[in-house]
C-alpha positions as CSV (number, residue, x, y, z in Angstrom):
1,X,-72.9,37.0,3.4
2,X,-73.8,33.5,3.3
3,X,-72.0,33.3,0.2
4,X,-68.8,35.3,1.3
5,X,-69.1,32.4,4.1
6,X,-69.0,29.4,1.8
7,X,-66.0,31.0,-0.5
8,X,-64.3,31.5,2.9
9,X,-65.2,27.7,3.7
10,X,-63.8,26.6,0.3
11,X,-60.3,29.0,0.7
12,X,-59.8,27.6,4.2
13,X,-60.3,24.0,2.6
14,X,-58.3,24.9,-0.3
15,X,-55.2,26.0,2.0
16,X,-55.9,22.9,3.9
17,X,-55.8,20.6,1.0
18,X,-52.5,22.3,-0.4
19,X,-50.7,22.4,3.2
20,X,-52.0,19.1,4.2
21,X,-50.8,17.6,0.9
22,X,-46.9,18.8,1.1
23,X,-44.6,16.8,3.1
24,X,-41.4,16.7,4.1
25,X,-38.7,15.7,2.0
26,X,-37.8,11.8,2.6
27,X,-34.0,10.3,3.0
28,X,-33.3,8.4,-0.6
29,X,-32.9,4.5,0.1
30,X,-30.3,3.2,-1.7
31,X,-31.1,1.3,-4.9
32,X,-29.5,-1.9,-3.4
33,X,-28.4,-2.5,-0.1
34,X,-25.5,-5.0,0.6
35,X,-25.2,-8.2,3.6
36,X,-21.8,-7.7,3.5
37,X,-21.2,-10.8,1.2
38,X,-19.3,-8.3,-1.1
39,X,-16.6,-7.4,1.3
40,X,-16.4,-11.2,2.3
41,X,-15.7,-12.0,-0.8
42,X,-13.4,-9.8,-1.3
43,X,-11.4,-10.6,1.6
44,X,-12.2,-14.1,0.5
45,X,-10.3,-13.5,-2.9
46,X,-7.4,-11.3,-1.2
47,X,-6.1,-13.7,1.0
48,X,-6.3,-16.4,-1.7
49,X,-3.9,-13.9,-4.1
50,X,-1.9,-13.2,-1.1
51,X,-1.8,-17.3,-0.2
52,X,-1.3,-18.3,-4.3
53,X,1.8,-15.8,-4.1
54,X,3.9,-17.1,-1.2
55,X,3.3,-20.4,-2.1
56,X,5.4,-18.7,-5.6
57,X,7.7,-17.5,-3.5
58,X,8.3,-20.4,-1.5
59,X,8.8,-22.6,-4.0
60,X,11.7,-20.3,-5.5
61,X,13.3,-19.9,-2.4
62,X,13.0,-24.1,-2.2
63,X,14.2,-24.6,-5.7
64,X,17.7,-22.1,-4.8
65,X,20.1,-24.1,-3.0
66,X,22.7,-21.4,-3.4
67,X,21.8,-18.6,-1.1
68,X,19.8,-18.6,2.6
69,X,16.6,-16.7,2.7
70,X,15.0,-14.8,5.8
71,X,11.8,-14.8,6.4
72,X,11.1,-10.8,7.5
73,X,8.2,-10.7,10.3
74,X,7.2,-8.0,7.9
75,X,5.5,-10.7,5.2
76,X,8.2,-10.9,3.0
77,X,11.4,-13.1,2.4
78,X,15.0,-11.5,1.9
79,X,18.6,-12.8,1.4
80,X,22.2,-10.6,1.2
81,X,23.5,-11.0,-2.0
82,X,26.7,-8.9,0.3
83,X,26.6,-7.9,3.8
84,X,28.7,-5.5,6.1
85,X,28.7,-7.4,9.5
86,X,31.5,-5.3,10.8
87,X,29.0,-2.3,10.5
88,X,26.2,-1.6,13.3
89,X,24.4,1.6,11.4
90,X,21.0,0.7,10.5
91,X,18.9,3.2,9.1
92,X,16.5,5.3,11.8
93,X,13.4,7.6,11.5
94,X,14.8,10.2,9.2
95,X,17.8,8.9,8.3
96,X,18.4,9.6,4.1
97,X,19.4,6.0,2.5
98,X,21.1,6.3,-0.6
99,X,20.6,3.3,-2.6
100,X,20.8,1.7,-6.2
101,X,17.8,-0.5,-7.1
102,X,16.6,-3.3,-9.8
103,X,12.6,-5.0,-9.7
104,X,12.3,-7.7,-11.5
105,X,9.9,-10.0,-11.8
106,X,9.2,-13.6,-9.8
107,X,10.2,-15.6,-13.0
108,X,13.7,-13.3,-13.0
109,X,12.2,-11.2,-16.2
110,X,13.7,-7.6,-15.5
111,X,10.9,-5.2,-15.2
112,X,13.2,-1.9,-14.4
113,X,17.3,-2.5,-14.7
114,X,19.8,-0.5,-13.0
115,X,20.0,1.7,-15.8
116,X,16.3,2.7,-15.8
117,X,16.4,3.1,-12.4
118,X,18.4,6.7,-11.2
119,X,19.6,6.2,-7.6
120,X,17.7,7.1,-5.0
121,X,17.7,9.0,-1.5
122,X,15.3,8.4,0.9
123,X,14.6,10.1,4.1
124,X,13.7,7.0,6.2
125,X,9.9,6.7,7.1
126,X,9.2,10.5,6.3
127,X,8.6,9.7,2.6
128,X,6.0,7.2,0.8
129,X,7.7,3.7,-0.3
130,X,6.6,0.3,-0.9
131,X,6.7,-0.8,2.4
132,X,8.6,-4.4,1.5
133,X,10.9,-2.1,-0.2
134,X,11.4,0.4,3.3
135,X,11.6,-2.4,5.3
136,X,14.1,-3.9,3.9
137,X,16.0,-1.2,3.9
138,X,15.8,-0.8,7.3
139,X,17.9,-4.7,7.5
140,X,20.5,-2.8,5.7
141,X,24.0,-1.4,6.3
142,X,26.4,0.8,4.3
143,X,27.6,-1.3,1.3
144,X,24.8,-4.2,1.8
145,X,23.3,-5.5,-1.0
146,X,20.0,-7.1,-0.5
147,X,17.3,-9.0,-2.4
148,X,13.6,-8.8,-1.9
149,X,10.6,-11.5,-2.6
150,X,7.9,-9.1,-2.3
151,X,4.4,-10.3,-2.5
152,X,2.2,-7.5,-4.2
153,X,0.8,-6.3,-0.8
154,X,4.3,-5.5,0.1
155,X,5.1,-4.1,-3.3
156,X,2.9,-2.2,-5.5
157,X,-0.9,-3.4,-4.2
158,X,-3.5,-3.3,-6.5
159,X,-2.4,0.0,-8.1
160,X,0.7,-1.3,-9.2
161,X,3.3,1.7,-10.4
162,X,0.9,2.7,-13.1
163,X,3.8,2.2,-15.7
164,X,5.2,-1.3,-15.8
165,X,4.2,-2.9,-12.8
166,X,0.8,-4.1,-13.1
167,X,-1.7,-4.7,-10.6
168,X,-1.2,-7.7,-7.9
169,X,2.1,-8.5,-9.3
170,X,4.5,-10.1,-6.8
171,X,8.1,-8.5,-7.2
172,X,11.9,-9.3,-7.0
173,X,13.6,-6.0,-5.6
174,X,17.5,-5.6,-5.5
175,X,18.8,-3.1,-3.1
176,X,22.3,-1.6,-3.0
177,X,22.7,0.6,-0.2
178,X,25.9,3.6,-0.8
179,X,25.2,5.5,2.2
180,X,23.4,6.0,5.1
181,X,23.4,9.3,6.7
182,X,22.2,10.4,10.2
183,X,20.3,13.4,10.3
184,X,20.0,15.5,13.6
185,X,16.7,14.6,15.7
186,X,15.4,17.9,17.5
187,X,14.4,16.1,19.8
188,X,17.7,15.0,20.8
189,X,19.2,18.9,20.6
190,X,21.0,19.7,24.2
191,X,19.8,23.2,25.0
């Protein structure tokens, strides 16, 4: 019995050892952990791209004595080429735009013609557009023409178009607006 005793001794140390011994699992720490400094200097190098860009654009828009820029509150600068100032319909929220279109690029090298580029319809602010390019559609009228100095923020970003706008590439954009047409608002239905 003595010996039944000490092999029950050594089992209870035994289970002891092999409980005692497993723990819970720990949280992974990441390999590296970051201060921030990344993002900071990635900010850092944004608004250097961004500041390197207008100073492009400005110095075009000071070097072209023949037409009058705007400056859009938007963060990009636009003139008419041709403007309707008899007409008061501006697109609104849902409104389809139909419009011809050119991009070319800062230095006036034509990225996509007229030709390459199939005329459009878009349903204002329900559909995804480069937001220089839909807000400078909302400046429009039927029969405007307008160009666009779009810094790449307001163009195509850092993705560009994946086909022949490349990343961070400023833009000129020419809009010809045919048609705007109103679309019904449900909310605005009489019962």
């Amino acid at each position: 019995s003595r010996i039944n005793s000490v092999k029950h001794l050594i089992n209870l140390i035994l289970v002891a050892v092999i409980f005692g011994s497993c723990k819970p699992p720990e949280a992974r720490r990441p390999i590296s952990s970051s201060s921030g400094t990344t993002i900071e200097a990635s900010v850092l190098r944004n608004k250097k791209l961004i500041a390197n860009q207008e100073s492009q654009i400005k110095n075009i828009i000071s070097k072209d004595s023949i037409n009058t820029y705007e400056t859009s509150s938007n963060g990009f600068w636009y003139y008419f080429k041709t403007q309707d100032t008899t007409s008061q319909k501006m697109p609104e929220f849902g409104d389809l735009v139909s419009y011809d279109y050119t991009i070319e690029s800062l230095s006036g090298d034509t990225i996509y013609s007229e030709e390459e580029t199939p005329s459009k319809t878009y349903a204002m602010d329900q559909e995804q557009l480069a937001s220089g390019i839909r807000e400078g559609l909302k400046l429009t009228t039927e029969g405007d023409e307008i160009v666009l100095l779009l810094p790449s923020h307001k163009a195509y970003g850092y993705y560009g178009d994946k086909n022949k706008i490349g990343s961070n590439i400023p833009i000129t954009v020419k809009l010809k607006v045919k048609s705007i047409t109103t679309q019904n608002n449900p909310q605005e239905w009489n019962d």
